[in-house]
Residue, then its C-alpha position, 0 to 999 in steps of 0.5 A: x396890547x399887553x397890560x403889566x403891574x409894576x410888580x411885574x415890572x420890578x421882577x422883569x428889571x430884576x432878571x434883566x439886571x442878573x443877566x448882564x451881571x453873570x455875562x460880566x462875571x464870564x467874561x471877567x473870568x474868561x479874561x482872566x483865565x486868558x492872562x493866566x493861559x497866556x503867562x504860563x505858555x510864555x513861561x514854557x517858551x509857547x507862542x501866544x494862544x490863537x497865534x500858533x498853527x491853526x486848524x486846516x481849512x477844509x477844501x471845497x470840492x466843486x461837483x461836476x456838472x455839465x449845463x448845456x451852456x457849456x456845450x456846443x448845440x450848433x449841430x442839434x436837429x430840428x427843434x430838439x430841446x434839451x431836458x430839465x437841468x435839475x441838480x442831478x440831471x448832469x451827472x445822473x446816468x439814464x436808465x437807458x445809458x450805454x454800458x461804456x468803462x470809464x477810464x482816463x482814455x475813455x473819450x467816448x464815456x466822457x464826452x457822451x453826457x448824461x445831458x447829450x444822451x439825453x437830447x441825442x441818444x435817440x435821434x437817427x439821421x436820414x442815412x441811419x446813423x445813430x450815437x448807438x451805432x457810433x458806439x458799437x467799437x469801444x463796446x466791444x473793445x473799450x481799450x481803444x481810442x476813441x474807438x466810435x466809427x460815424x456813419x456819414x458827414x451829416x452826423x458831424x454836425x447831427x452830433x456836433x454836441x458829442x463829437x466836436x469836444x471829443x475831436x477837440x481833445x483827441x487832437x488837442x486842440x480848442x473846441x471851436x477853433x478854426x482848422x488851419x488850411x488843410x489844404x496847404x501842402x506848400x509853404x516857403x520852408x518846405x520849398x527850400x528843402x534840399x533832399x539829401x539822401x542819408x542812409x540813417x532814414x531807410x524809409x519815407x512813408x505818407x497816407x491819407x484817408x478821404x470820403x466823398x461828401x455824398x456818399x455815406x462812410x464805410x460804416x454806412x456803405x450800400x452795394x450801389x454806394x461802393x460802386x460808385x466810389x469805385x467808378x469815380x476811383x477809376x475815373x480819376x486814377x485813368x485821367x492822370x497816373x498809370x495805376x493798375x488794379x491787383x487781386x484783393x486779398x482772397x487771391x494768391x499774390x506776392x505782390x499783395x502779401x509783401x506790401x500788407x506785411x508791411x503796412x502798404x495797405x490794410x490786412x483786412x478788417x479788425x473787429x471793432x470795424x466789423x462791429x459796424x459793417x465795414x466788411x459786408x460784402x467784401x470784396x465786392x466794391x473793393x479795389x487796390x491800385x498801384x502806381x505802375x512804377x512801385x518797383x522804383x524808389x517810389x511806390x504809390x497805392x489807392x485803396x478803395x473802400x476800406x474804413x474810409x472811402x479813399x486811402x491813399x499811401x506813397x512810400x519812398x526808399x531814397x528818405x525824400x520827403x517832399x517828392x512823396x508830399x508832392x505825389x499824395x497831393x497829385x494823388x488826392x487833387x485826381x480824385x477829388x477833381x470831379x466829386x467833392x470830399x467830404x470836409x468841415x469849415x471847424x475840423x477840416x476833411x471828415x474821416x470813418x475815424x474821428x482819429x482821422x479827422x483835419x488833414x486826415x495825414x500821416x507822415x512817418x519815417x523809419x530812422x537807425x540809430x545806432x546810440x540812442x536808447x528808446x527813452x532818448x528817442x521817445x523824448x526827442x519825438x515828443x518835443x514835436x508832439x511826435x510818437x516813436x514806435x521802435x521796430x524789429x531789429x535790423x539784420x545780424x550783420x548790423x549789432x547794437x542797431x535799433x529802427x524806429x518808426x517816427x510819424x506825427x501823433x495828430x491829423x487837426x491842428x497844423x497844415x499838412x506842409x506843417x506836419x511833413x516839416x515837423x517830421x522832418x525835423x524830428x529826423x534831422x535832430x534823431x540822427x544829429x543827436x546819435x551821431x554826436x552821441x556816438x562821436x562823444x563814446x568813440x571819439x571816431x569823427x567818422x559817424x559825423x558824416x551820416x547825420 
């Protein structure tokens, strides 16, 4: 207890008094400078003081982190946990971390997060693929997308929390999402197709890539492994169509220098596919089968053993989409037959290549044109999320010509049935559009008849 004298009191009361005095006499004065400030600003035509434009408000940045709530684990092994989230877990690099550019392409660097690294930098699955080893290729080439080669069908779901978000974004499509049937080569629409040919569409072109279930991918492949892939190639080729097997590459043939000019069949292996092995052994195991009749209108080829264990390409040159559909759908049912492929309930068929993962399906066409410039056709493309890459220009005696090479820029997110008809669409309106253009300059109704 504290004892005071009323002297004490007195002098306290006295202080309390003097204080509330001057904090009226301020206010008083505040107030009044107020009514001074305010009558000058509105002699001067000002707005009252505190009603004018204010200061900016600063904008609040939000850090970027990632917390493994935000991130799909299903595909984690065994009991692996995931370190302490403290505030720099997530955006801290480990001393360990691979040395991978960033940039606005750069899947790998940003999908691969410190916290992933974290949990699955070290992990080794049973057939020896590791995030390390996936890495090799956009190690030596960090301009290419997404540029990582998976050893096997396991890492997919080994590596779930770093190749699941970054198929998704590859292909634009939502993490998580069920596939669409990748299976579904046939749909009403594309029944009622009729083939017409038009001499606009000089080329009609499909391939697909596919991998066995229990073998390992390419990046991953054994001499006993090729081999096998090889024999059920064989197997099932002999079973249903009349396919023939040419010289690979280190032999003289027309055949093959012809068709690898033009994109028939792989030229051989790049670097980023040697950074992983693709090419040990070469050509042991390795195998190109044609159709017997590619000197018809329709040429079919299966290669063997390349970056995926399958690679199946149907040409047509009379522009007729659904007879190449048809083909590579035979094609793949053959060699699927007997050995299952490779495939995933969320992505659909597994590839060498997450580029190729879904339907693992490229439909292309080469288009004239005689009117519209690259930009137009660039724009008609992308309405159908479709690329256009222009090719060399025709023959002489064709002036003012420009061939393109259309083709859908995704394998996930549609069925097959879907991409061949969005193709098709592209061609339709690429061909319509430049010969309305062309009517429009020359007034010649002649250029109507080939759209």
């Amino acid at each position: 207890m504290t004892i005071t004298s009323d002297t004490d009191t007195v002098a306290a009361d006295t202080t309390a008094a003097a204080a509330a005095a001057a904090a009226d006499s301020a206010a008083a004065a505040a107030t009044d400078d107020d009514d001074v400030g305010a009558e000058s600003r509105k002699a001067r035509g000002l707005p009252p003081k505190g009603k004018g434009k204010g200061k900016k408000k600063k904008k609040k940045t939000k850090s970027r982190t990632d917390s493994p709530k935000s991130l799909d684990l299903s595909g984690l092994p065994g009991d692996q946990g995931w370190p302490a989230a403290d505030a720099d877990a997530a955006t801290t690099l480990p001393d360990d971390y691979p040395p991978l550019v960033d940039g606005p392409r750069a899947l790998a660097r940003k999908h691969l997060t410190p916290l992933v690294w974290s949990a699955l930098g070290s992990e080794v699955t049973p057939e020896g693929d590791s995030i390390s080893r996936m890495l090799r290729p956009v190690l030596a080439d960090p301009s290419r997308t997404p540029g990582i080669y998976v050893g096997a069908a396991s890492s997919y779901s080994a590596f779930a929390a770093f190749l699941r978000p970054l198929v998704a974004e590859f292909h634009g499509v939502e993490p998580g999402a069920l596939a669409p049937d990748v299976d579904a080569w046939e749909t009403a629409e594309l029944a009622k197709m009729n083939h017409v040919e038009n001499p606009m569409v000089k080329r009609i072109q499909l391939s697909a890539v596919r991998n066995y279930a229990d073998l390992p991918f390419s990046p991953l492949a054994t001499a006993a492994s090729r081999a096998d892939v090889l024999a059920r190639a064989v197997e099932a080729l002999g079973s249903g169509w009349s396919f023939e097997a040419v010289p690979l590459p280190d032999a003289v043939s027309d055949d093959w220098a012809t068709l690898a000019a033009d994109a028939l069949i792989p030229g051989g292996y790049l670097p980023p596919q040697q950074t992983v092995g693709m090419d040990e052994g070469y050509p042991d195991g390795r195998a190109v089968f044609f159709g017997t009749d590619r000197h018809a209108a329709e040429t079919a080829v299966v290669w063997v053993n390349h970056e995926d264990h399958i690679l199946v390409v149907v040409r047509r040159t009379d522009g007729d989409l659904v007879a190449a559909t048809n083909s590579i759908h035979a094609i793949l049912d053959l060699l699927s037959h007997a050995h299952a492929f490779a495939r995933d309930d969320n992505v659909g068929y597994l590839a060498t290549s997450p580029a190729q993962v879904g339907t693992g399906l490229s439909v292309g066409a080469w288009v004239q044109v005689n009117e519209l410039d690259r930009k137009a056709v660039k724009a008609i493309c992308a309405k159908f999320a479709c690329r256009a890459r222009k090719l060399a220009a025709q023959a002489k005696d064709e002036p003012g010509t420009s061939l393109y090479a259309v083709s859908n820029r995704t394998r996930l997110g549609f069925s097959p049935a879907t991409y061949v008809l969005t193709v098709s669409c592209v061609v339709a309106e690429l061909v319509t559009t430049d010969a309305m253009t062309a009517f429009m300059t020359s007034g010649d109704a002649s250029a109507l008849t080939q759209s």
